[in-house]
C-alpha positions, 0 to 999 in steps of 0.5 A: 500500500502507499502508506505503510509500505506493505503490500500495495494497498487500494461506475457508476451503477449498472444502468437499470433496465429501462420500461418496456415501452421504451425499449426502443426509444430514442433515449433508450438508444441513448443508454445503450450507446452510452453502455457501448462507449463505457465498455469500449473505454473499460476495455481502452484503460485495460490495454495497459495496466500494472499489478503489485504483488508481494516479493516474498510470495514465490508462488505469486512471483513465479504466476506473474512471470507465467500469466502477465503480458511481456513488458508489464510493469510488476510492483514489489512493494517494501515489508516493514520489517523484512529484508528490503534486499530479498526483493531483489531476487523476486525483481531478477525473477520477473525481469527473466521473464519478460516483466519491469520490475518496479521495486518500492523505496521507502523513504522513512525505512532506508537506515542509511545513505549507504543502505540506499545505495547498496540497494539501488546497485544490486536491483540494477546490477542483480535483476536489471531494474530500470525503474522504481516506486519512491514513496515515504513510508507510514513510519513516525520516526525515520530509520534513517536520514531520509524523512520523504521521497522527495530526499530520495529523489535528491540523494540521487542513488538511482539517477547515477546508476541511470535509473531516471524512471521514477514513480511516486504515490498519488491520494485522491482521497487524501493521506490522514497522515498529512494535510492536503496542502502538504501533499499538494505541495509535495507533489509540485515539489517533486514534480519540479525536481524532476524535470530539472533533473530530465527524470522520467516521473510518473504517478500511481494513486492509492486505491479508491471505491468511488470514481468520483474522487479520483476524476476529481482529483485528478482535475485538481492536479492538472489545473495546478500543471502537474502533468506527468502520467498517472496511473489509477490505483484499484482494489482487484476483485476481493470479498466486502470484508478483505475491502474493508480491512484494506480501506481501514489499514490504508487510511481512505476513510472516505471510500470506506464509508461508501462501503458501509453507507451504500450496500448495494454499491458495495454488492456491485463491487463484490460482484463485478470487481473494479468495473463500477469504478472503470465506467464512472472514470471512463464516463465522466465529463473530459475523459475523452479527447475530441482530437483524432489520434490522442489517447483515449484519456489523454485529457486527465492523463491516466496512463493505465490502471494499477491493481492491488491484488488484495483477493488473490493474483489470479482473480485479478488476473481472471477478472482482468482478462475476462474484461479484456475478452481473452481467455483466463488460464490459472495455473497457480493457487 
């Protein structure tokens, strides 16, 4: 997840049948048109999309490196607790196989100057790393010298080494930790150091249940010039309850309480996964660009969609091809 470092914690509904006697209305044509351009758009956001999984999960390692398409992005996030090092097999595993490793630093956990480095050299000179997450880490003290990612940034461990694709987190719905002006801050901030420092930057959200937060968001952060690519963080298909346990350990207390105030929307996201979500970002005003040749999303800069797999690899992974209208093939538990 973005805040604590531990695994990557993160539709409008479905439209209701119209009257028969309007089945063949004009503004029952309308809906279906509009069902179609959503479906289409669901499928457009799937086209390219990353997972996060656990380094210290062989079994899921080796089920990414089987079941990913060759040149998807894998996020391997940072255990408080663990061996930060023994990502650095799992990221080797999947470069193998065809994927980009993209390993959490965080910030608040790195114990030294020295630490950092040793851990940038052994993921580029070990596994072939070429990009990473950088985020600060839900720590009260810091282990180290490092207080936020933007520090990391400037330490410049990774950029000697080459590796100038450069991730950081993104809170639609905020951070409890952190007052939303700071985080604003923050981002212009390390926004700024890096085109002056000609690095790659990215964003990857903290997963939501509603659309609405994150389309809001996201028109705030583009009216302020942030204009680097996002991508949208998403719960994988999973029951209420692990949902629910996720939202409370990651801090978005607002999509919590669509959780727990508005059953049936929770029903249709156990029922249908992410989809809901999908269709109300994929829907919503300035999604599309009206000139030919952009990407679909270009006007809010949605880069693809990012899934915590929080109900299972391989559900994820089912629901996503399912959507994509390809064949799923499980191999793994």
């Amino acid at each position: 997840m973005l805040r604590s470092c531990s695994p990557h914690v993160a539709l409008d509904n479905e439209c209701s049948c119209a009257q028969n006697a309007e089945t063949f209305s004009v503004l029952n044509l309308g809906r279906m048109t509009d069902i179609e351009n959503s479906g289409r758009s669901v499928a457009e956001l799937l086209r390219d999309y990353s997972v996060e999984v656990n380094p210290s999960q062989s079994k899921v390692v080796d089920a990414a490196a089987d079941r990913l398409e060759p040149s998807t992005e894998v996020f391997l996030p940072w255990i408080p607790g663990a061996d930060p090092f023994d990502t650095v097999p799992a990221a080797a595993k999947l470069r193998r196989g065809g994927l980009k490793p993209v390993p959490h630093v965080c910030a608040r956990h790195i114990e030294s100057s020295a630490q950092l480095e040793q851990y940038a050299g052994r993921l580029l000179g070990e596994a072939g790393v070429d990009r990473v997450l950088m985020i600060g880490g839900d720590r009260a003290k810091p282990a180290g010298p490092y207080h936020s990612s933007l520090q990391v940034m400037q330490a410049e461990a990774f950029q000697k080494l080459g590796i100038v694709r450069i991730a950081i987190a993104g809170f639609p719905e905020g951070n409890p930790s952190i007052p939303d002006a700071a985080l604003d801050e923050a981002l212009v901030e390390k926004t700024d150091f890096a085109r002056r420092a000609g690095l790659h930057l990215s964003v990857v959200t903290q997963f939501c249940f509603e659309a609405e937060p994150i389309v809001a968001w996201l028109r705030h952060i583009r009216a302020r010039g942030i204009d680097v690519p996002v991508r949208v963080g998403l719960a994988g298909p999973a029951g209420l309850m692990t949902l629910a346990r996720y939202a409370v350990r990651c801090g978005i207390g607002n999509s919590l309480h669509v959780l727990t105030q508005n059953p049936a929307f929770a029903r249709l996201l156990v029922e249908k996964g992410p989809e809901p979500i999908i269709r109300g970002i994929a829907t919503s005003d300035g999604f599309r660009s009206e000139r030919p040749g952009d990407h679909p999303s270009r006007p809010l800069g949605i880069a693809g969609l990012h899934f915590y797999v929080f109900g299972g690899f391989d559900k994820t992974m089912d629901w996503i091809n399912s959507r994509r209208g390809l064949r799923s093939h499980s191999t793994h538990p």
